[in-house]
Biopython code that builds the backbone (N, CA, C, O; Angstrom):
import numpy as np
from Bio.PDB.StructureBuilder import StructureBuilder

atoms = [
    (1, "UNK", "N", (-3.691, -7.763, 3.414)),
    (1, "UNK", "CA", (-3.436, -8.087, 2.034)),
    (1, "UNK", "C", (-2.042, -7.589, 1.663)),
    (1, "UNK", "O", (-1.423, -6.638, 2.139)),
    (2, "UNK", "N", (-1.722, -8.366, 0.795)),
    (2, "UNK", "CA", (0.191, -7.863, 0.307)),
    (2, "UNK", "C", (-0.419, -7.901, -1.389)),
    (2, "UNK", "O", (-1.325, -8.468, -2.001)),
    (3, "UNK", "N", (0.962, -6.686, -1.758)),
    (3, "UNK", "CA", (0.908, -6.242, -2.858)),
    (3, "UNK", "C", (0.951, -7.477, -4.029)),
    (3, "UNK", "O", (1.704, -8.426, -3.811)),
    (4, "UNK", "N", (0.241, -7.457, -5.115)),
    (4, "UNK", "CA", (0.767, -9.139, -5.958)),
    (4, "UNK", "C", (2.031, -8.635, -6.315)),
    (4, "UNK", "O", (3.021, -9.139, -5.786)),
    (5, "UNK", "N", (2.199, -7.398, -7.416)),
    (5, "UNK", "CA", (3.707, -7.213, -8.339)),
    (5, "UNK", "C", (4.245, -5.565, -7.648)),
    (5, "UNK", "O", (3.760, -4.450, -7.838)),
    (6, "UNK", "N", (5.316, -5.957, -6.883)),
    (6, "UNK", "CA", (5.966, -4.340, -6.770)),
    (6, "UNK", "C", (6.491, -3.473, -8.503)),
    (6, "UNK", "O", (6.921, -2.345, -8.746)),
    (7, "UNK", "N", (6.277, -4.293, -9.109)),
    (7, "UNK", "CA", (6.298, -3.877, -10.745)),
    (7, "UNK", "C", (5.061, -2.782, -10.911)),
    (7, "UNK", "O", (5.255, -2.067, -11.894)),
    (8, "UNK", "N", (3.937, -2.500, -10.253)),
    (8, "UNK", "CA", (3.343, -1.830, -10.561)),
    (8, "UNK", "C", (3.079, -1.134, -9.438)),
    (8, "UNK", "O", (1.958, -0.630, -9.363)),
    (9, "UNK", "N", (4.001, -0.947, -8.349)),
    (9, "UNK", "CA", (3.535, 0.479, -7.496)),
    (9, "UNK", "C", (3.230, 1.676, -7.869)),
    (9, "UNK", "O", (2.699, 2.209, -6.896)),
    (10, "UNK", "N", (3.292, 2.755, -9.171)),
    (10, "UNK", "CA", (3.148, 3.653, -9.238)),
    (10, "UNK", "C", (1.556, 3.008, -9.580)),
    (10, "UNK", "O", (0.708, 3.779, -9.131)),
    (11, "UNK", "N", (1.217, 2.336, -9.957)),
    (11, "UNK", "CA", (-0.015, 2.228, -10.419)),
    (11, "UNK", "C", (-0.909, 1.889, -9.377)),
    (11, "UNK", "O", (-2.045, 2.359, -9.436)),
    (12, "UNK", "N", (-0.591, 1.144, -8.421)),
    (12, "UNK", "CA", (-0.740, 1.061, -6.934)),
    (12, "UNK", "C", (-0.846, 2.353, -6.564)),
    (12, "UNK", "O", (-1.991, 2.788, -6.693)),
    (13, "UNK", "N", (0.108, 3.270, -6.067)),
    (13, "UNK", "CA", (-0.190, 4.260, -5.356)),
    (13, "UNK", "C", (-0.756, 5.493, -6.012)),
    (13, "UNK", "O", (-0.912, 6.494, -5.313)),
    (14, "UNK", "N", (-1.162, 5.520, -7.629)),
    (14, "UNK", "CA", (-2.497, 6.698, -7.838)),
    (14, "UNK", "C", (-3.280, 5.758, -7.515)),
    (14, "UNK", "O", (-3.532, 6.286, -6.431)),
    (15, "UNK", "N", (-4.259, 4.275, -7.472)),
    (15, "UNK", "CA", (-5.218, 4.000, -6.801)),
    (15, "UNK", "C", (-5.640, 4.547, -5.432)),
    (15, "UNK", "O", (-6.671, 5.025, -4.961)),
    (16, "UNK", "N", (-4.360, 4.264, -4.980)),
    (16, "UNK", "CA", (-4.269, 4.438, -3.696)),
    (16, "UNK", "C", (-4.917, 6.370, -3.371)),
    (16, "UNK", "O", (-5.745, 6.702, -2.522)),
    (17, "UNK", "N", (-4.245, 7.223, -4.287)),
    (17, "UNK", "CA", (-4.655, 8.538, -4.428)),
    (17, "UNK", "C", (-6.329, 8.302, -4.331)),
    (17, "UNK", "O", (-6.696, 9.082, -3.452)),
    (18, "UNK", "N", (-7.592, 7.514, -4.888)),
    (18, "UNK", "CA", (-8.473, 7.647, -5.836)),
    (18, "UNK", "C", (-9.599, 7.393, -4.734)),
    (18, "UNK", "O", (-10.761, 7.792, -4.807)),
    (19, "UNK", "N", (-8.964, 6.562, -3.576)),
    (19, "UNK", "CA", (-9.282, 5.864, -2.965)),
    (19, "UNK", "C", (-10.449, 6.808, -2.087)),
    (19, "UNK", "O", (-9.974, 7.944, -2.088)),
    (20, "UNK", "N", (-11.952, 6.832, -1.234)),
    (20, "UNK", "CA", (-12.011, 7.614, -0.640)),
    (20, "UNK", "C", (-11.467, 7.943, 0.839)),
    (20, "UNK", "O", (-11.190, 9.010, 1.387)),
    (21, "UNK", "N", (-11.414, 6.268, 1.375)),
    (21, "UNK", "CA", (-11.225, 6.223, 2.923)),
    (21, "UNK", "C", (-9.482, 6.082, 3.075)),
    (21, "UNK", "O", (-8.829, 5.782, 2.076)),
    (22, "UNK", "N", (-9.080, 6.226, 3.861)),
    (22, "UNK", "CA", (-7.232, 5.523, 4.123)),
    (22, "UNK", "C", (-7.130, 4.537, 3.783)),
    (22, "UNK", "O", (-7.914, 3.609, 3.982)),
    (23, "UNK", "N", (-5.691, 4.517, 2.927)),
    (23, "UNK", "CA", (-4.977, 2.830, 3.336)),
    (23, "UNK", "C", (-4.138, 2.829, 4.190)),
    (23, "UNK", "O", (-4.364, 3.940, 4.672)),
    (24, "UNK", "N", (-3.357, 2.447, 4.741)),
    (24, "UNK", "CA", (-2.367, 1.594, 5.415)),
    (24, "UNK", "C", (-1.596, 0.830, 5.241)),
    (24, "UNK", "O", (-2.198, -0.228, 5.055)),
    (25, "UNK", "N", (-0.574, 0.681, 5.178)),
    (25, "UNK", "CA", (0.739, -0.292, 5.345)),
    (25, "UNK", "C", (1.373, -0.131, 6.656)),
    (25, "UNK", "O", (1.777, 0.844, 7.290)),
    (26, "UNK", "N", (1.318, -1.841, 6.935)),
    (26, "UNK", "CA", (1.665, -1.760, 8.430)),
    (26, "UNK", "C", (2.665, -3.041, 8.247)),
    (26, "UNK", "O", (2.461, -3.932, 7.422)),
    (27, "UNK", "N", (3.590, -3.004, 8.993)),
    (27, "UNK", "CA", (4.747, -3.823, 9.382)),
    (27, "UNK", "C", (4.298, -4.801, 10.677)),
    (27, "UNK", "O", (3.598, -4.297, 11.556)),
    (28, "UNK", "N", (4.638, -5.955, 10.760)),
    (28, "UNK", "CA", (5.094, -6.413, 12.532)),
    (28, "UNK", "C", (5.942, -5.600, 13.668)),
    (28, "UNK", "O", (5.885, -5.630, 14.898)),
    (29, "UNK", "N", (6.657, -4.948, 12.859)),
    (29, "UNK", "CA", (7.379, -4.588, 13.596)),
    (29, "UNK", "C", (7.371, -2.880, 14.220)),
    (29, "UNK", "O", (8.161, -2.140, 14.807)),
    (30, "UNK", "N", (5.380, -2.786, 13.461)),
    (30, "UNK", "CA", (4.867, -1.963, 14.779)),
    (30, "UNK", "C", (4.453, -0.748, 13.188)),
    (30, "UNK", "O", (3.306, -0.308, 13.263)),
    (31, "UNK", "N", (5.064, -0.376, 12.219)),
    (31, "UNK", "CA", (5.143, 0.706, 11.645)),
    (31, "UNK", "C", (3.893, 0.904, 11.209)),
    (31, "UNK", "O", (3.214, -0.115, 11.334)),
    (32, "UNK", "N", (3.176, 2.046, 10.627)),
    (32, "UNK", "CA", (1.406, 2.634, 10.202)),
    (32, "UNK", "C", (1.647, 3.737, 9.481)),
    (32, "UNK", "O", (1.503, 4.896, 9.868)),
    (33, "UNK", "N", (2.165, 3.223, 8.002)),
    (33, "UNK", "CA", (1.878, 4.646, 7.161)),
    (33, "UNK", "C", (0.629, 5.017, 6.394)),
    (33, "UNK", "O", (0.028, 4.069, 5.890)),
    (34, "UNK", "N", (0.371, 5.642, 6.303)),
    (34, "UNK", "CA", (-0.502, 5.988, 5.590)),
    (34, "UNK", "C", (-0.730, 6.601, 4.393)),
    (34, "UNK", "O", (-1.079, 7.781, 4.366)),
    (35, "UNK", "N", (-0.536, 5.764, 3.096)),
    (35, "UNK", "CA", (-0.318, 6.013, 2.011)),
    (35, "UNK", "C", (-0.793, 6.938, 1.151)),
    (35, "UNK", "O", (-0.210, 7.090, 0.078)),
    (36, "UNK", "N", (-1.910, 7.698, 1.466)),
    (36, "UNK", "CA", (-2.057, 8.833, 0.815)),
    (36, "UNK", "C", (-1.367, 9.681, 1.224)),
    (36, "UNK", "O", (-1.746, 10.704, 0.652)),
    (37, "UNK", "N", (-0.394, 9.963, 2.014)),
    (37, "UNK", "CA", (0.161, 10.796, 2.705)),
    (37, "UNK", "C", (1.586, 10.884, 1.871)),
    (37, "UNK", "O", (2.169, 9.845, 1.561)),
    (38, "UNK", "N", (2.045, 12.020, 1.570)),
    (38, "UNK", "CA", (3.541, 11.893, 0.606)),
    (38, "UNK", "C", (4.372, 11.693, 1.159)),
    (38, "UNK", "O", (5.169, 11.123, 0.414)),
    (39, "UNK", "N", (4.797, 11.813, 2.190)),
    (39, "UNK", "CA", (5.765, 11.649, 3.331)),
    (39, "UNK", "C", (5.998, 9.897, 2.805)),
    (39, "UNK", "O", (6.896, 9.452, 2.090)),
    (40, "UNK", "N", (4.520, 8.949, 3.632)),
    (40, "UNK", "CA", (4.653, 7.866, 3.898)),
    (40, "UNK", "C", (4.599, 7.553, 2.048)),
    (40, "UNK", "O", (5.688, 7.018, 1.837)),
    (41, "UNK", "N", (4.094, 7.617, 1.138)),
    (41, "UNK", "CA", (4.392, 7.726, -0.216)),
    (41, "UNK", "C", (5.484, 7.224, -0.383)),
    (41, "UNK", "O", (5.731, 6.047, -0.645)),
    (42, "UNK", "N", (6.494, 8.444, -0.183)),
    (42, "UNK", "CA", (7.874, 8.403, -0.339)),
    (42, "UNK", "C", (8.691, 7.054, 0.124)),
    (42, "UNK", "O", (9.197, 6.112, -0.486)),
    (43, "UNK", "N", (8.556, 7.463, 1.633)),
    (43, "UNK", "CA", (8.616, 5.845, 2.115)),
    (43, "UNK", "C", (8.535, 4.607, 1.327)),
    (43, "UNK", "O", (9.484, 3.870, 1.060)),
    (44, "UNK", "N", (7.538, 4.481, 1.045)),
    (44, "UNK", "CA", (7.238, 3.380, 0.416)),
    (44, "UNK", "C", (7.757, 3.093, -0.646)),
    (44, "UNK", "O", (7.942, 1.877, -0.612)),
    (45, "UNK", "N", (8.115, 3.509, -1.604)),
    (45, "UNK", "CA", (8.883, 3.807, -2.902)),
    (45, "UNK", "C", (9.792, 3.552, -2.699)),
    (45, "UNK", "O", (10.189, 2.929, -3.684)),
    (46, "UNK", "N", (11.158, 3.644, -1.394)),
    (46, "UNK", "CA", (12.199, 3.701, -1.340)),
    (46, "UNK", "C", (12.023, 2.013, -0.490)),
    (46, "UNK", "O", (13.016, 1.345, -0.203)),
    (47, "UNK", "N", (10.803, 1.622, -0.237)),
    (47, "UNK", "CA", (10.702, 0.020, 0.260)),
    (47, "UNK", "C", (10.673, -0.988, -0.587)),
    (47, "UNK", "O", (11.283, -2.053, -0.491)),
    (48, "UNK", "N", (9.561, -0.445, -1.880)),
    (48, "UNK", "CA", (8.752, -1.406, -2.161)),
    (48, "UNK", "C", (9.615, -2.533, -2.876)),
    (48, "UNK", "O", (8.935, -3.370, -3.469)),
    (49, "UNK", "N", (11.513, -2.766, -2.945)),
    (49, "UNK", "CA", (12.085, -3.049, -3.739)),
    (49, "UNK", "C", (12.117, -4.813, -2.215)),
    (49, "UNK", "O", (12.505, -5.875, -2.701)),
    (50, "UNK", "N", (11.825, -4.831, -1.087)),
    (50, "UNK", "CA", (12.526, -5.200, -0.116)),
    (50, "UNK", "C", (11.414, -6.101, 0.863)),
    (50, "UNK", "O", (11.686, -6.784, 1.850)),
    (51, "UNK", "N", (9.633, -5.771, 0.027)),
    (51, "UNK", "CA", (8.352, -6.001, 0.362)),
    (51, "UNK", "C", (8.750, -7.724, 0.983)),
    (51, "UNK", "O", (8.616, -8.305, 2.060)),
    (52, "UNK", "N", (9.198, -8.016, -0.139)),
    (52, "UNK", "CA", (9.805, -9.769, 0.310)),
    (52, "UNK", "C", (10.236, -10.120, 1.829)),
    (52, "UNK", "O", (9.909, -11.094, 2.508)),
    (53, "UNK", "N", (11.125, -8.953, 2.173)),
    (53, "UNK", "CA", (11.604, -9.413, 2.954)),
    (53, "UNK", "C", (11.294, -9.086, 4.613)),
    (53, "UNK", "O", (11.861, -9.341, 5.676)),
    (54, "UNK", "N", (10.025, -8.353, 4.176)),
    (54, "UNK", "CA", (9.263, -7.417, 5.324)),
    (54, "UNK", "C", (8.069, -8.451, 5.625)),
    (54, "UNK", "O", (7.613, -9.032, 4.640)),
    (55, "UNK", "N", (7.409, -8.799, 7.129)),
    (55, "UNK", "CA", (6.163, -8.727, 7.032)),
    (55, "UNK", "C", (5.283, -7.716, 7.260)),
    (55, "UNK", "O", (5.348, -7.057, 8.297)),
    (56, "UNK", "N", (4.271, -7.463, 6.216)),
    (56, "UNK", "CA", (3.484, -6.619, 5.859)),
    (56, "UNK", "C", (2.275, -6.471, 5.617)),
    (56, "UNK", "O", (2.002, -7.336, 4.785)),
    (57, "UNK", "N", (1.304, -5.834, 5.870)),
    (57, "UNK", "CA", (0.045, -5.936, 5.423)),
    (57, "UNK", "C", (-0.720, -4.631, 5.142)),
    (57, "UNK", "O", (-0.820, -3.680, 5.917)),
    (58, "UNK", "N", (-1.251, -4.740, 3.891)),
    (58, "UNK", "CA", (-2.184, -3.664, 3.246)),
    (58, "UNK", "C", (-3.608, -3.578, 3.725)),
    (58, "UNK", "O", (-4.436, -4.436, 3.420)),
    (59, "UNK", "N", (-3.933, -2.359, 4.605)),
    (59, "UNK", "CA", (-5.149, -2.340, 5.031)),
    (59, "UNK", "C", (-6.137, -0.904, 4.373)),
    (59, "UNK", "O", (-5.810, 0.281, 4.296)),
    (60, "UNK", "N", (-7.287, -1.519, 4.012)),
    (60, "UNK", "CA", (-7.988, -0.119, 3.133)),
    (60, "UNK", "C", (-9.422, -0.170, 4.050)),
    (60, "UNK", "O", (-9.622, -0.985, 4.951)),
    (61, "UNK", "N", (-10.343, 0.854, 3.629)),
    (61, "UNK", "CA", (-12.129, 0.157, 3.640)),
    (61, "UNK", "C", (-12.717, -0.063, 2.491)),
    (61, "UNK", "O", (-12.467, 0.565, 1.462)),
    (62, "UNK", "N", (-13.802, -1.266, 2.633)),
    (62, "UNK", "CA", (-14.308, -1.877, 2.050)),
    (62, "UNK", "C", (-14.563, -1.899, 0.794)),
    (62, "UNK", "O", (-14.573, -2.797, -0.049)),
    (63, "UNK", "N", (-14.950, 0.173, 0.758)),
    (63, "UNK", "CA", (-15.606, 0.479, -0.450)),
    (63, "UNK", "C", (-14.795, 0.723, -1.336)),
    (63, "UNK", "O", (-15.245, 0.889, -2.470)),
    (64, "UNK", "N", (-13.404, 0.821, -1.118)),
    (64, "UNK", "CA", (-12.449, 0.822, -1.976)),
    (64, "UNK", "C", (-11.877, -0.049, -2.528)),
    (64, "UNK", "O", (-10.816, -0.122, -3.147)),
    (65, "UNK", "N", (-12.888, -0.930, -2.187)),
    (65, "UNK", "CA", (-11.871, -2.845, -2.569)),
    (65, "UNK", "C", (-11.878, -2.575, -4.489)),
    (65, "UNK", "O", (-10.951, -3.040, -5.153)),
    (66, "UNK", "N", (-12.779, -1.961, -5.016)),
    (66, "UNK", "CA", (-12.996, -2.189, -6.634)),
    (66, "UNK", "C", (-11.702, -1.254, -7.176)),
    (66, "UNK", "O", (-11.572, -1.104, -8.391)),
    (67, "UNK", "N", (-10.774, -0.645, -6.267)),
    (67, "UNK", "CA", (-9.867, 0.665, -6.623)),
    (67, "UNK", "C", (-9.015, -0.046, -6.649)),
    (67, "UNK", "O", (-8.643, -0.501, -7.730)),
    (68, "UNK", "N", (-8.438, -0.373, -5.538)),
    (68, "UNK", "CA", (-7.275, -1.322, -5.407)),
    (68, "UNK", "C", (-7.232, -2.538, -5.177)),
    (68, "UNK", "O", (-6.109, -3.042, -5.163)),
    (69, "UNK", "N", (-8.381, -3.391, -4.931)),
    (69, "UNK", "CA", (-8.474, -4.729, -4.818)),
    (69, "UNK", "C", (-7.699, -5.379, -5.646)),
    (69, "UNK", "O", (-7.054, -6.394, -5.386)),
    (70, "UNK", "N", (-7.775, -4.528, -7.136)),
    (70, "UNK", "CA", (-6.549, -5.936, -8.305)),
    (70, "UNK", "C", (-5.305, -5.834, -7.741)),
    (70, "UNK", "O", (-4.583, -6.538, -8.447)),
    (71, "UNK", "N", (-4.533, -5.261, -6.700)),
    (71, "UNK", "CA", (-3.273, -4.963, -6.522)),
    (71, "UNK", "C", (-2.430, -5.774, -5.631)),
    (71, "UNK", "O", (-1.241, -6.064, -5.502)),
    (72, "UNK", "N", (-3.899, -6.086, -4.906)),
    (72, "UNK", "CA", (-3.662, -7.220, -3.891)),
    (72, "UNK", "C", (-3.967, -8.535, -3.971)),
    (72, "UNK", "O", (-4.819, -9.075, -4.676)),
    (73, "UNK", "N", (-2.949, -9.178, -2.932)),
    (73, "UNK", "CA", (-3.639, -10.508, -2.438)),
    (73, "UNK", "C", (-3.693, -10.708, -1.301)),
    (73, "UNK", "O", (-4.224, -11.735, -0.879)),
]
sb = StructureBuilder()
sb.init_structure("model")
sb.init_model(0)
sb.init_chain("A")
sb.init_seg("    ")
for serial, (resi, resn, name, xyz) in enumerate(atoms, 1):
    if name == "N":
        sb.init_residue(resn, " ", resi, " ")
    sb.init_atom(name, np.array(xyz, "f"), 0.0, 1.0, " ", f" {name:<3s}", serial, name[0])
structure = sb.get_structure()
């Protein structure tokens, strides 16, 4: 799944906080952060302007789809 609006990453990533199991953001080109993590956080923040031009995909579990599911498509 990819983000719908990088307009609302901070709101994205406290879901992402709320969440119980991991998410993930993963690249083609091999990368696996793990977004509760501040490190990869950070990361991401300094990406999310560039999401366009990356392929990318948002991976969570299931039970978290009602947390962050609106964020995605």
């Amino acid at each position: 799944m990819k983000l719908k609006e990088t307009q609302l990453s901070a709101e994205f990533l406290s879901a992402v906080q709320k969440c119980a199991g991991e998410v993930y953001f993963d690249t083609s080109a091999g990368d696996h952060l793990n977004l509760k993590s501040e490190l990869s956080e950070l990361v991401f923040t300094v990406i999310i302007n560039k999401l366009d031009a990356l392929d990318y995909h948002i991976t969570f579990e299931a039970r978290d789809s009602d947390i962050i599911g609106k964020y995605l498509v």
